[in-house]
C-alpha positions in Angstrom: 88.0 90.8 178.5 87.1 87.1 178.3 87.0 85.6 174.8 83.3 84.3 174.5 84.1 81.6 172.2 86.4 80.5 174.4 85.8 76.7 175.5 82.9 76.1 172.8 83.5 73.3 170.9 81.3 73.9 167.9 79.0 70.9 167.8 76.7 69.1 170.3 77.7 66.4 172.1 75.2 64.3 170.7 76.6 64.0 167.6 78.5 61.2 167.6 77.0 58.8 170.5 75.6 56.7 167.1 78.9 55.8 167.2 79.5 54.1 170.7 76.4 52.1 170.5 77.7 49.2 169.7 80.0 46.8 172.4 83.3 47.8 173.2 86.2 45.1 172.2 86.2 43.9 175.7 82.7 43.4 176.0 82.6 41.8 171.9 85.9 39.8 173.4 84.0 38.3 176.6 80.6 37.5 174.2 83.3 35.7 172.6 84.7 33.7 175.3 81.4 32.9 176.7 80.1 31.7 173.2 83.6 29.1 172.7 83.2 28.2 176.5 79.8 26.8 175.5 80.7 25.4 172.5 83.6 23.7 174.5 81.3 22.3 176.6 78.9 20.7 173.8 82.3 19.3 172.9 82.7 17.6 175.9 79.1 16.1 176.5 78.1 12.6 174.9 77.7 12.9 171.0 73.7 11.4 171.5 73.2 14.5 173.9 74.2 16.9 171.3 72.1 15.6 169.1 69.2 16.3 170.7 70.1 20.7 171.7 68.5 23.1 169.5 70.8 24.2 167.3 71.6 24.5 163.3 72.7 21.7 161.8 76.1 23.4 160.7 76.7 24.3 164.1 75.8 20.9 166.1 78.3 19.2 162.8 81.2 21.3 163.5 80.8 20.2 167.5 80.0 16.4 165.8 83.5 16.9 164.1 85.3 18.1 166.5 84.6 15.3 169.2 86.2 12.9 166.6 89.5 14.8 166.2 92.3 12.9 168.5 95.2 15.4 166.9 95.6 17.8 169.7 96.5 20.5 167.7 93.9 19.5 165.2 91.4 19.8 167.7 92.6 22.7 169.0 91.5 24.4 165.5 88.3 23.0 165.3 87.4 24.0 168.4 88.3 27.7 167.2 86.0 26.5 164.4 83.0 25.0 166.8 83.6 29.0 168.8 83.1 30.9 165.2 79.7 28.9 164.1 78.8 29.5 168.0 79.2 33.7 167.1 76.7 33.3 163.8 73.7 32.2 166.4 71.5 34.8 168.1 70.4 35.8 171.4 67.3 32.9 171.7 69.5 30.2 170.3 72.2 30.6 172.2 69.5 31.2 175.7 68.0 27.5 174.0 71.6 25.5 174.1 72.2 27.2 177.7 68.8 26.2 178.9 69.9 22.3 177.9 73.0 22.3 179.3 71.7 23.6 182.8 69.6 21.2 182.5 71.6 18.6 182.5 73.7 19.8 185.3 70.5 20.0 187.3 70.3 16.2 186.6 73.9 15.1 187.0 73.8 16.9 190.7 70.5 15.5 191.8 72.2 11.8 190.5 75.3 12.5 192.4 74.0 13.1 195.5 71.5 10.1 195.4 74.5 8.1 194.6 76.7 9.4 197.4 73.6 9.1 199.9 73.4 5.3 198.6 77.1 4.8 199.0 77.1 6.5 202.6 74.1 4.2 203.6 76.0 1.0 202.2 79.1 1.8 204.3 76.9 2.2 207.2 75.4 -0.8 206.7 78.9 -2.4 207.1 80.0 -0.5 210.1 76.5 -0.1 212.4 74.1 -3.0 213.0 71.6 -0.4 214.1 71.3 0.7 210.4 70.1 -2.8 208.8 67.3 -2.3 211.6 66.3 0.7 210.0 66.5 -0.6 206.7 64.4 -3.2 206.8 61.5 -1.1 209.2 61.6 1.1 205.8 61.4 -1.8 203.5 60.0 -5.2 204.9 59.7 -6.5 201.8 63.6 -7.2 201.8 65.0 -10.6 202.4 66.9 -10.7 206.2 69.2 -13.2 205.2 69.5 -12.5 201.9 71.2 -9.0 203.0 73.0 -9.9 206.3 75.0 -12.4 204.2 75.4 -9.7 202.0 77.3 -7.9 205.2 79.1 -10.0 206.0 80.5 -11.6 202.8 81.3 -7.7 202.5 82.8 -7.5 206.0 85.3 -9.9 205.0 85.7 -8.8 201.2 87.3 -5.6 202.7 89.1 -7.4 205.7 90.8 -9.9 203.1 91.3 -7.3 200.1 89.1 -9.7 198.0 86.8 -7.7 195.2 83.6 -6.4 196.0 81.0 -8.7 195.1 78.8 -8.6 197.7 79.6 -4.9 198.3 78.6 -3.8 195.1 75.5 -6.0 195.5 74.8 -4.0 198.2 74.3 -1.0 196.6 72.2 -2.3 194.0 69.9 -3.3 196.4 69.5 0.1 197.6 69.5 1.3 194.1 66.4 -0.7 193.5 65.3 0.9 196.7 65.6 4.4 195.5 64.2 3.5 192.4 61.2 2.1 193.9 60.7 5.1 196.4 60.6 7.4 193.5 57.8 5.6 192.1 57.9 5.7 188.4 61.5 7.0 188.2 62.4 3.0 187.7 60.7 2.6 184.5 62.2 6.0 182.5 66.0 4.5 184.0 65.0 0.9 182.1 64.2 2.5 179.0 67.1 4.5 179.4 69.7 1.2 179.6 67.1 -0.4 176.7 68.3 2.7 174.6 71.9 1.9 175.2 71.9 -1.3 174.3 70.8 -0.6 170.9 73.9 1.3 170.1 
């Protein structure tokens, strides 16, 4: 005859889920990784940027300190540091400095392109009469001769290995261009190279 107690365990197995509520050490270990990742990254971005991310002030000094140390293993430390204060935030301030970062990004890719789509029109100016044409059907405000000794003065600039004057002056040109397309874009960038020159 079967034994009936056979199999029973003698307690529910309720009893001790309390106990696996919290993470696992992988998933505490990748929180972790995530959190120094960021903090690496505050690390790596200008020290007037960090400034301005929500954060404690013991956290944005250890990032402050840390961009300062040249000692690779020294830095290497304080960036263990900069990873520890990074654990002590919560949930919302962590979402806050992740929020400013993406920002940036957002910015730094929308400027990349421009400049790339500047750089692409500039060589095309060089290469394709067709595209001066264009230009100036777009913008007849722009001086003719002005730009087609521009061209050519650029023309020879690469022909002759000579630097880039004129080339460069090129794509300022368009710069101002672009900055005048987007309206009042121009006026934020000018107080933006104001605030630079007052550091």
């Amino acid at each position: 005859m079967p034994n009936p107690n056979r199999g029973a365990c003698g307690f529910q197995s309720t009893e001790f889920e309390q106990e696996y509520e919290r993470p696992s050490k992988s998933e505490l270990k990748r929180q972790m990784t995530v959190l120094q990742k960021l903090g690496e990254e505050l690390v790596n971005e200008a020290r007037d940027r960090v400034k301005r991310v929500p954060m404690p002030e013991d956290v944005r000094d250890a990032i402050l300190e840390c961009q300062q140390i040249k000692d690779h293993e020294g830095r290497r430390r304080q960036l263990q540091y900069v990873g520890k204060k990074m654990r002590t935030l919560d949930e919302e301030e962590v979402a806050a400095i992740q929020r400013t970062i993406d920002s940036w990004k957002g910015l730094s890719k929308a400027d990349t392109a421009n400049m790339h789509a500047m750089e692409r029109r500039r060589d095309k100016l060089l290469t394709d009469d067709k595209a001066l044409t264009v230009l100036l059907s777009e913008n007849p405000e722009l001086d003719v001769q002005h730009l087609r000794t521009l061209i050519r003065n650029a023309r020879k600039e690469q022909a002759e290995n000579k630097p880039p004057k004129a080339y460069r002056e090129i794509f300022q040109i368009l710069k101002e261009i672009a900055k005048k397309n987007n309206g009042g874009k121009k006026d934020a960038d000018e107080d933006d190279v104001e605030g630079d020159d007052d550091e």
